[in-house]
DOKEFI-892363 format. One line per 3 residues: number of its first residue (from 0); their letters; for each residue x, y negated, z negated of C-alpha. Coordinates in nm, 4 decimals, m for minus. Layout:
N
NUM	a	X,Y,Z; ...
// end
This chain:
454
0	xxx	2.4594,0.1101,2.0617; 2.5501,m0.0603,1.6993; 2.3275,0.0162,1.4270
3	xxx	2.1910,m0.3479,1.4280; 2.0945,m0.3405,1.8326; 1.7309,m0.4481,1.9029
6	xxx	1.5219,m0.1259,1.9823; 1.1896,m0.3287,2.0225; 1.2043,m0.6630,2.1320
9	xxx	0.7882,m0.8408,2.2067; 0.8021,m1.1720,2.3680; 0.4465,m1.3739,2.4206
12	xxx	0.2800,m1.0309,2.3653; m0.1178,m1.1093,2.4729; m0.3983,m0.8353,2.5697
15	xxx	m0.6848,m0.9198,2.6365; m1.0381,m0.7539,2.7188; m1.3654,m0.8732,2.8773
18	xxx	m1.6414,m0.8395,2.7158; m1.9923,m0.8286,2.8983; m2.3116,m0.8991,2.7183
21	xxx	m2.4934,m0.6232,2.9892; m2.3431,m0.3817,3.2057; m2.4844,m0.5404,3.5353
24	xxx	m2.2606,m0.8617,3.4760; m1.9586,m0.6288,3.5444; m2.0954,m0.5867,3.9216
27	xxx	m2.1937,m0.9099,3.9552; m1.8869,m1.0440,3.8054; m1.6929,m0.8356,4.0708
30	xxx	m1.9193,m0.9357,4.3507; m1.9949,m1.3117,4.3552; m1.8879,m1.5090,4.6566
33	xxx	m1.7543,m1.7680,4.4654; m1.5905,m1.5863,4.1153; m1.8196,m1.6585,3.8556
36	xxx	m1.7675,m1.5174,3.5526; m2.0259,m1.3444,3.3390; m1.7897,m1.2583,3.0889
39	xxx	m1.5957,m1.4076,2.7772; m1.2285,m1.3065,2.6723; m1.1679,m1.1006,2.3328
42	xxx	m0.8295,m1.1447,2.2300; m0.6907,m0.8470,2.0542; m0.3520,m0.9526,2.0671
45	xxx	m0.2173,m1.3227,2.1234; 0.1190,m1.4489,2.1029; 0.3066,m1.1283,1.9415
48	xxx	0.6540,m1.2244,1.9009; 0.9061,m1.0168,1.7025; 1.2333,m0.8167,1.6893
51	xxx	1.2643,m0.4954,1.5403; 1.6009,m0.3207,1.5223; 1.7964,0.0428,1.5128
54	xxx	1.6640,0.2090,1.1660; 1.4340,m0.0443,1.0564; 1.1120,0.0791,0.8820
57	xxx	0.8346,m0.1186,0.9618; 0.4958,m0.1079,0.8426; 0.1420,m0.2725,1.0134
60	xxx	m0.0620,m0.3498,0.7324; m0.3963,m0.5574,0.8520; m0.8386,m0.4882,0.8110
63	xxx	m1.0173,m0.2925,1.0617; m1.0137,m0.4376,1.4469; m0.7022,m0.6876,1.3282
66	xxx	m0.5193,m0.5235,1.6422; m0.2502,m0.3078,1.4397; m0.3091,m0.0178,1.6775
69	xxx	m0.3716,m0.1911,2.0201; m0.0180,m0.3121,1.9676; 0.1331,0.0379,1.9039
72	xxx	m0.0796,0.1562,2.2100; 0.1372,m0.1169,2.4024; 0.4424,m0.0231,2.2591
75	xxx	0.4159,0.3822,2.3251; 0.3201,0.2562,2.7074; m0.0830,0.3827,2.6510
78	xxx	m0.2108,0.0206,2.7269; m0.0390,m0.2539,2.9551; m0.0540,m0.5809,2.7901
81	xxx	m0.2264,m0.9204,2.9899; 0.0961,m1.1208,2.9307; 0.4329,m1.0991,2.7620
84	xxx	0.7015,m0.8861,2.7790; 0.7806,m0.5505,2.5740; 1.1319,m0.4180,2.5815
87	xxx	1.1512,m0.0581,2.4280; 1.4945,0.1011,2.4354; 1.4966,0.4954,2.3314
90	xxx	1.2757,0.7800,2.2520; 0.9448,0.7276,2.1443; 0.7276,0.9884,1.9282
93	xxx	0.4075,0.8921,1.8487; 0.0996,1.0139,1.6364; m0.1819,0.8143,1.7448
96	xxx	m0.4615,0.9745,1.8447; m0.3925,1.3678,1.7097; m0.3798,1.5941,1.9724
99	xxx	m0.3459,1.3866,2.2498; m0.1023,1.5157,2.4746; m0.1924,1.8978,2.4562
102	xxx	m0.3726,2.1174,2.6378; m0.6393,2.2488,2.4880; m0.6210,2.6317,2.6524
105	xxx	m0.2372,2.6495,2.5710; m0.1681,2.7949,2.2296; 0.0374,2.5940,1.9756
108	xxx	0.3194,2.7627,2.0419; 0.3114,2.6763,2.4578; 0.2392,2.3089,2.3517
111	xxx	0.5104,2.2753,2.1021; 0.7594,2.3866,2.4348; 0.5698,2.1745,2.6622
114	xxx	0.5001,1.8303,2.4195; 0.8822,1.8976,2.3545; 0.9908,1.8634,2.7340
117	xxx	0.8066,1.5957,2.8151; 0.9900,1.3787,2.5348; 1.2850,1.4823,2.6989
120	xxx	1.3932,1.7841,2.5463; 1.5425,2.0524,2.7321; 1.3896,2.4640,2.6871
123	xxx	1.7313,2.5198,2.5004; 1.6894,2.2555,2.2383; 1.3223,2.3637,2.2248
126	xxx	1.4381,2.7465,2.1169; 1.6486,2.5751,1.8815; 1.3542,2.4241,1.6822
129	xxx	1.0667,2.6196,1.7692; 1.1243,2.7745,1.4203; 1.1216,2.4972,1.2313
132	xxx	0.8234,2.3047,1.3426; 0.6312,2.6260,1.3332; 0.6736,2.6738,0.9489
135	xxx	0.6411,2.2770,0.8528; 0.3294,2.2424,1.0663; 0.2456,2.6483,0.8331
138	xxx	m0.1104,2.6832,1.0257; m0.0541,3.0849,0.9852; m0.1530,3.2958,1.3114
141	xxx	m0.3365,2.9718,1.4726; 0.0070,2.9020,1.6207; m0.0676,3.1683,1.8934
144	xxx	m0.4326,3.1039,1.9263; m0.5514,2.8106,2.2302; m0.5260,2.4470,1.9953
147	xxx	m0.8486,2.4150,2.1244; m0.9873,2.6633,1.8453; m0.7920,2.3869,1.5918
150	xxx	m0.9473,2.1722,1.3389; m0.8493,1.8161,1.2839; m0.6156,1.9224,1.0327
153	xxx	m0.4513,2.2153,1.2147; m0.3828,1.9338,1.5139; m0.2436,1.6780,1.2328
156	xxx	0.0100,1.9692,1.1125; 0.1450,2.0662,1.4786; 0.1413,1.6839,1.5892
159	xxx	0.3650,1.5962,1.3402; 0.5880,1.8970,1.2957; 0.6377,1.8555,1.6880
162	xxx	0.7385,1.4708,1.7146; 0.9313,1.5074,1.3702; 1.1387,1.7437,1.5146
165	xxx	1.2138,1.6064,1.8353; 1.4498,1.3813,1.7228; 1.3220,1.0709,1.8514
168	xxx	1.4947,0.7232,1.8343; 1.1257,0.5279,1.7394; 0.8466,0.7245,1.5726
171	xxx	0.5188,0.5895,1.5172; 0.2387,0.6912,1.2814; m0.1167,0.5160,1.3159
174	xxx	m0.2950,0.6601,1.0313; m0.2501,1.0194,1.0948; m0.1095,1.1472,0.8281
177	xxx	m0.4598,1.0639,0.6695; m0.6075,1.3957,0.8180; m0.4000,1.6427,0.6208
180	xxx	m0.4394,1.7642,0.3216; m0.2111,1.6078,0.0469; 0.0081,1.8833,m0.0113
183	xxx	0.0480,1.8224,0.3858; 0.1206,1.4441,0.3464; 0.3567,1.4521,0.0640
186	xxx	0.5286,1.7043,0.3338; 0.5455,1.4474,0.6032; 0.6264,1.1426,0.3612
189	xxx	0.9307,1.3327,0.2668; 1.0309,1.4098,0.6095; 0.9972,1.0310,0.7353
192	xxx	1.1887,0.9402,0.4815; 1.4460,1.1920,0.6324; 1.4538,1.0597,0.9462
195	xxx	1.4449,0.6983,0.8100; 1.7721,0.7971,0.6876; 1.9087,0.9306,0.9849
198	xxx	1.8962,0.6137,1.1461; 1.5244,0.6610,1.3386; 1.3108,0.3316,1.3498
201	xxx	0.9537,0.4166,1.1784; 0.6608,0.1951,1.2712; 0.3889,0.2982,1.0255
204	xxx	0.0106,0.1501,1.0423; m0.1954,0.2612,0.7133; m0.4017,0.1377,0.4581
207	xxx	m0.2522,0.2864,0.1648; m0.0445,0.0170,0.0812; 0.1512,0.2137,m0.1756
210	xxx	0.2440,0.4516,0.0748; 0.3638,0.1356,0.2866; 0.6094,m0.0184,0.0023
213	xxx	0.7359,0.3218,m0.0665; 0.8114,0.4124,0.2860; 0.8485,0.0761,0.4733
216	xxx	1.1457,m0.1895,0.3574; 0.9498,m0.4288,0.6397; 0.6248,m0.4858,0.7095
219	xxx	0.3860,m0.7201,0.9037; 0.0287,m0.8490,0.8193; m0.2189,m0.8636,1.1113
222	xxx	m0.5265,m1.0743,1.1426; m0.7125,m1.1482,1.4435; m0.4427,m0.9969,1.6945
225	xxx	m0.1538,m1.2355,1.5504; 0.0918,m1.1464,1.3437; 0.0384,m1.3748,1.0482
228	xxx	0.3173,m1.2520,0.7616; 0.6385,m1.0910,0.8978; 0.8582,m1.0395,0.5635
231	xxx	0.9583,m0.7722,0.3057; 0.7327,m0.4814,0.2559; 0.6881,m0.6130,m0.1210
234	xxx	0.5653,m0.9642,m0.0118; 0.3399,m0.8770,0.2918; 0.1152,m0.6074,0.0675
237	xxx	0.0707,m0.8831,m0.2336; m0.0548,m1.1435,0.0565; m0.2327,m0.8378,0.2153
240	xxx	m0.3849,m0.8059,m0.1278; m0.4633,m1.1447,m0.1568; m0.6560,m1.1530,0.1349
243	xxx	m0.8931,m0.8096,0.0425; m0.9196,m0.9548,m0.3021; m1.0652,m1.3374,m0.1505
246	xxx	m1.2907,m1.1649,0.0759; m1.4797,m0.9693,m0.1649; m1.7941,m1.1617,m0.2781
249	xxx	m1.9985,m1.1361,m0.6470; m2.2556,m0.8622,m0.6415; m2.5853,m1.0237,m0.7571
252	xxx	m2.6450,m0.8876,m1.1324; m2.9092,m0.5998,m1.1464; m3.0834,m0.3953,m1.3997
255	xxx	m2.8176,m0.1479,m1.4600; m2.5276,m0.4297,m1.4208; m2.6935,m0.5423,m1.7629
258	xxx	m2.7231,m0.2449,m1.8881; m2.3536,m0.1560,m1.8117; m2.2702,m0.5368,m1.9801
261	xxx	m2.4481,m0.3870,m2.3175; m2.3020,m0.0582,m2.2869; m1.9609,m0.1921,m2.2893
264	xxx	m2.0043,m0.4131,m2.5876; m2.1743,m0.1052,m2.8033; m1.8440,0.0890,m2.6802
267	xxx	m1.5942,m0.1794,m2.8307; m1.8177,m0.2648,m3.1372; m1.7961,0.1201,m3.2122
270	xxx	m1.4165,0.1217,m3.1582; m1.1547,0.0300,m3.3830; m0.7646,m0.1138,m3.4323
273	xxx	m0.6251,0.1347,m3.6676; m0.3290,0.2262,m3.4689; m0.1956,m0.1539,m3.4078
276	xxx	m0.0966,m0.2216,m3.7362; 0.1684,m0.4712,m3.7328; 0.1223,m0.8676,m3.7658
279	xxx	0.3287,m1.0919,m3.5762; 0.3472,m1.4823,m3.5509; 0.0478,m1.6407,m3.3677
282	xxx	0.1485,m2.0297,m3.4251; 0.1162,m2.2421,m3.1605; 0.4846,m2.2729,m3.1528
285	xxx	0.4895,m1.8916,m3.0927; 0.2461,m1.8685,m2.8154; 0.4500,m2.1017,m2.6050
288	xxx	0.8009,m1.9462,m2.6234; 0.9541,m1.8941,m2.2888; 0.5804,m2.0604,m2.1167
291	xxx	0.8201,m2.2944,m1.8822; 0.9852,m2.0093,m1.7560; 0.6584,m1.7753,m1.7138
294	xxx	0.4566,m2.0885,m1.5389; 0.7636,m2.0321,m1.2995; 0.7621,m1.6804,m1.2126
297	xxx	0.3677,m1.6782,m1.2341; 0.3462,m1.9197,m0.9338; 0.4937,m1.6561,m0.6548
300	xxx	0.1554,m1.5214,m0.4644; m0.0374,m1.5931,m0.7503; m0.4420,m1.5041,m0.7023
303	xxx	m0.7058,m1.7194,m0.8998; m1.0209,m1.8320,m0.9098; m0.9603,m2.0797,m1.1282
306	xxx	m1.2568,m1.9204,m1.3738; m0.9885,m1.7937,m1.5875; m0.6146,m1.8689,m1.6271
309	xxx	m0.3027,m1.7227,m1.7687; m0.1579,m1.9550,m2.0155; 0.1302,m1.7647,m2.0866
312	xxx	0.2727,m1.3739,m2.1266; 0.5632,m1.2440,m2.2705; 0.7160,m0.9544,m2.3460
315	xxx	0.8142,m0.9040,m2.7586; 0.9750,m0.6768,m3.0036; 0.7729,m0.5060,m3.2914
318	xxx	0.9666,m0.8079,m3.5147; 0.7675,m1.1019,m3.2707; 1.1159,m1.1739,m3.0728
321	xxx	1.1172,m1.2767,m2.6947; 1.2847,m1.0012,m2.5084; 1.3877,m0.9202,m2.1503
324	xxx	1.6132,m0.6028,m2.2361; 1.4413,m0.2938,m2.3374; 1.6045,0.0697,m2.4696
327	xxx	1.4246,0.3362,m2.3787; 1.1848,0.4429,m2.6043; 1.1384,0.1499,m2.7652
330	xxx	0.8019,0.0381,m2.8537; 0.7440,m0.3439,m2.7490; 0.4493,m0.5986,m2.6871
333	xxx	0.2811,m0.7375,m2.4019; 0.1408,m1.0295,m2.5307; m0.1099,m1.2112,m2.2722
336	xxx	m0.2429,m1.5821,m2.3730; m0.5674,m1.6799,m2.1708; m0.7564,m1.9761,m2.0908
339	xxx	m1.1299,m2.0254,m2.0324; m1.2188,m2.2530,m1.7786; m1.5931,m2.1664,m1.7605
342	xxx	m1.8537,m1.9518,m1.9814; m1.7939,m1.5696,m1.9066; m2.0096,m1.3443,m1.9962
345	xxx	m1.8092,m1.0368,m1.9434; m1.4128,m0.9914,m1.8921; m1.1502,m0.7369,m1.8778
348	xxx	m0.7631,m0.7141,m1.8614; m0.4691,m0.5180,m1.7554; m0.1272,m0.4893,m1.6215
351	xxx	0.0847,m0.3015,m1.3634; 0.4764,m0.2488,m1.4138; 0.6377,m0.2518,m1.0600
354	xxx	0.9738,m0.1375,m0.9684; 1.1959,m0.4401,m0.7980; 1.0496,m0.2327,m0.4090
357	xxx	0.6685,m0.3225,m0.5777; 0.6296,0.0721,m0.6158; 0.3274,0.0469,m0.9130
360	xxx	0.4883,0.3127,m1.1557; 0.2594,0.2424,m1.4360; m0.1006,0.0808,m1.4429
363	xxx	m0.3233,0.0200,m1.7350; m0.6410,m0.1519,m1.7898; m0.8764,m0.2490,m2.0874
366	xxx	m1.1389,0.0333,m1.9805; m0.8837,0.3426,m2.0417; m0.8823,0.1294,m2.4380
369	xxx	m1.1962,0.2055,m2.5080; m1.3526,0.0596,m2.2842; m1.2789,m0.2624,m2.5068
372	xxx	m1.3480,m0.6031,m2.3255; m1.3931,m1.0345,m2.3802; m1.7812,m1.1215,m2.4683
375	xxx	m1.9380,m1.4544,m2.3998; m1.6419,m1.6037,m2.3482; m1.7137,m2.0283,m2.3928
378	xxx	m1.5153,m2.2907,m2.1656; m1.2135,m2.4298,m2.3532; m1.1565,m2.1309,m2.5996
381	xxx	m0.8146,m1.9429,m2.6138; m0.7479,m1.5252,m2.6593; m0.4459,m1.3410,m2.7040
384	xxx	m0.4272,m1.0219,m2.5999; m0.2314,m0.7569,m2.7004; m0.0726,m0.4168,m2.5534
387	xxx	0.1265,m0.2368,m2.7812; 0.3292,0.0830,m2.6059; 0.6450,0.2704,m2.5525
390	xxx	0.8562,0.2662,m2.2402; 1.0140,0.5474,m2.1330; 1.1056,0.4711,m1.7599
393	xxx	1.4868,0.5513,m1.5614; 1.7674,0.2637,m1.6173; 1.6209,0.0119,m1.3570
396	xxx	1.4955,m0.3860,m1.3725; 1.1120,m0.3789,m1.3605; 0.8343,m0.6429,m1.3126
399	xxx	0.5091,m0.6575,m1.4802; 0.2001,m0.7755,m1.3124; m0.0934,m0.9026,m1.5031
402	xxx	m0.5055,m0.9296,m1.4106; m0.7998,m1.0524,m1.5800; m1.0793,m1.0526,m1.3587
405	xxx	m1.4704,m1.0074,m1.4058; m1.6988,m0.7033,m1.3188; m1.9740,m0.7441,m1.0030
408	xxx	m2.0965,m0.4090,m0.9998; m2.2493,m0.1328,m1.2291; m1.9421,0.0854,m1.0942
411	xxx	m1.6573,m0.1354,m1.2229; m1.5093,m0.0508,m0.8860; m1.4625,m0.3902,m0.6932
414	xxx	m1.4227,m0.6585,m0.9712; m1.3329,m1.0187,m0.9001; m1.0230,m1.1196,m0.9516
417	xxx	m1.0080,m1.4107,m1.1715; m0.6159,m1.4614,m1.2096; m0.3308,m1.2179,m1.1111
420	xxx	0.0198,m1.2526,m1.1573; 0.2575,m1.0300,m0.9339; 0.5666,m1.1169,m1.1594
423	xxx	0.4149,m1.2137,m1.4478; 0.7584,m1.0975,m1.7038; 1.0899,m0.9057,m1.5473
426	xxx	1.2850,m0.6958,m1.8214; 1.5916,m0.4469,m1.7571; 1.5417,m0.1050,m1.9382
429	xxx	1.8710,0.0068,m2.0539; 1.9462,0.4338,m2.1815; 2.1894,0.4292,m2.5103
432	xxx	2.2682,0.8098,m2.4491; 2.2798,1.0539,m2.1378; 2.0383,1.2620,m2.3404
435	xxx	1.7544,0.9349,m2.3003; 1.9049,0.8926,m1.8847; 1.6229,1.0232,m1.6602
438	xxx	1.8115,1.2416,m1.3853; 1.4977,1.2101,m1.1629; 1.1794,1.0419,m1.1083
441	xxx	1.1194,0.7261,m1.2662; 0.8531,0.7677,m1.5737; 0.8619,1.0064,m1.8747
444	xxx	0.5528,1.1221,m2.0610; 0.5293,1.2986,m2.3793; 0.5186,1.6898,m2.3326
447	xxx	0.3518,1.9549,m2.5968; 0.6166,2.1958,m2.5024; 0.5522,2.5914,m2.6555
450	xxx	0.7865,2.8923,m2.5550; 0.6983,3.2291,m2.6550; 0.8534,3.5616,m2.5661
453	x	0.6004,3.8615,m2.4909
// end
């Protein structure tokens, strides 16, 4: 096979389920003379078409009961479809349902041999990597006890030490890896991203879309049992985004929502701007530097309500210049021009810088400033906002991605979203010295460093 064969090929997919209003219409359904139906048709998949080849990494990104795992269940050969055709060529290891597949008197041990078999391996091969999966899935002494004695975590660690190690050609992860503890998922992210490089096809369903745009370079968005987005990773989790962010509704204002309203405006009356102490240029002219070319970016999978509106953000020097190059180091200004299109009574602010994969590396917003925020905000009136800080991130081009949105709740948790740019300014961040190169990882923080000798 070449490296860009097809290993997953759905034509037409459909499945579909009857559902019954009462039990009893199932027998009478079954046993009328003449056919008549007491039931209606549910959909969970219609019309899946796609192509998925040799090494890809795919993620299913979609809300509860969209159908993401009723069309892995068809892929790994649990459920038949009701139409369409599914062509599946290599191994498959899957982690749907942990635990499925072993037998619950057999002790880890026994099931790693006989889960490994059944995918194909031979007792040999097994022997081979019996060590290994025994000290990623590191469940101690449990390994010889009956898995039926396992908690959900235990079963997580052996499911996925087993089918990582099997060398399959297709693995596929339905929200497994959620079971584990974190020291255990940063474990099997690592070890995907292993196997992604050794050429295996991943097919990952989660809702932690950061884990999807640092794991998957393709992704899908389901709805309704259709596959409704089929593009980069990047672009299908800002529509997926989108979507959560459209659906969420105003929380009627209570007692402690006004209370919280008052609380944050004694917070910022009480604060102070001692440590931005430089003036730059806020002429007209100024404001609308390099607008044509921000209106332009802004536009790609932009979210608003039209409450609010970006008028214009840029990215300056301590001396008020336009940049789009930054050392690192250097201290700089996001500057953020907004519009009122309503009265607000309440509003807050902040921004996200994104590697070019949509990795957030750095996320900020006006409650970690404290807690500082727009009051009775009137229809027609302009603010600038300013974020002064220092970048210190590896040699890379970076976007930044700007919000303003409203809070709904007391909790500050689920705010709408009253404009948000993905790309709102690109810049390149450029080391002048090995010394300021970051040989790993991708952000540095100041460190109190002490060394003593005892």
């Amino acid at each position: 096979m070449q490296m860009n064969d097809v290993v997953i090929k759905a034509e037409g997919l459909t499945k579909i389920y009857k559902i019954y209003e009462r039990d009893i219409d199932r027998l009478k359904e079954a046993f009328h003379p003449f056919h008549k139906r007491y039931s209606r048709d549910f959909f969970a998949l219609q019309d899946i078409n796609f192509e998925i080849r040799r090494g890809e990494n795919v993620g299913l990104v979609g809300k509860n009961g969209a159908g993401k795992s009723t069309l892995l269940k068809i892929i790994t050969g649990v459920l038949t479809p009701t139409s369409g055709k599914l062509e599946v060529h290599g191994r498959i290891a899957s982690l749907l349902e942990l635990g499925a597949g072993f037998n619950p008197d057999m002790t880890g041990v026994e099931n790693i041999y006989m889960n490994g078999m059944l995918m194909g391996q031979t007792k040999e091969s097994m022997d081979a990597k019996v060590d290994d999966i025994i000290s990623f899935a590191d469940i101690g002494d449990f390994i010889n006890q009956p898995v039926k004695t396992y908690s959900s975590g235990m079963f997580a660690r052996l499911a996925f030490a087993v089918n990582a190690f099997v060398e399959p050609d297709i693995l596929i992860v339905d929200e497994a890896l959620s079971v584990g503890d974190a020291f255990f998922q940063s474990k099997c992210i690592d070890r995907m991203k292993k196997m992604i490089d050794g050429g295996t096809t991943v097919l990952f369903v989660s809702h932690d879309t950061f884990a999807v745009k640092n794991l998957c370079q393709r992704a899908f968005l389901v709805q309704s049992g259709k596959i409704i987005f089929d593009s980069s990773a990047k672009e299908v989790i800002e529509a997926y985004r989108a979507m959560l962010v459209k659906s969420r509704t105003s929380i009627e204002k209570t007692e402690s929502f006004e209370t919280l309203i008052e609380n944050l405006r004694q917070s910022q009356k009480l604060s102070d701007d001692a440590e931005f102490d430089i003036e730059i240029d806020m002429s007209e002219e100024s404001l609308r530097r390099g607008q044509e070319n921000f209106l332009k970016k802004a536009s790609y999978q932009r979210i608003q309500n039209g409450q609010v509106s970006f008028e214009n953000v840029q990215l300056l020097n301590l001396d008020g210049d336009l940049i789009s190059e930054v050392s690192f180091g250097q201290e700089v200004i996001l500057r953020m021009i907004v519009k009122l299109n309503e009265d607000i009574e309440c509003l807050g602010m902040g921004y996200h810088i994104r590697n070019l994969n949509g990795i957030d590396l750095v996320y900020t917003d006006s409650r970690f400033n404290k807690t500082k925020a727009i009051f009775d905000a009137k229809r027609g009136e302009y603010y600038v906002i300013d974020w002064k800080f220092k970048v210190e991130l590896k040699e890379e081009i970076y976007d930044i991605a700007c919000v303003i949105s409203k809070p709904t709740s007391e909790t500050l948790d689920y705010p709408e979203i009253c404009d948000f740019i993905p790309c709102a300014v690109q810049f390149t961040l450029t080391a002048d010295n090995e010394f300021k190169k970051l040989p790993g990882g991708y952000v540095h923080w100041h460190n109190d460093l002490r060394i003593e000798k005892l």
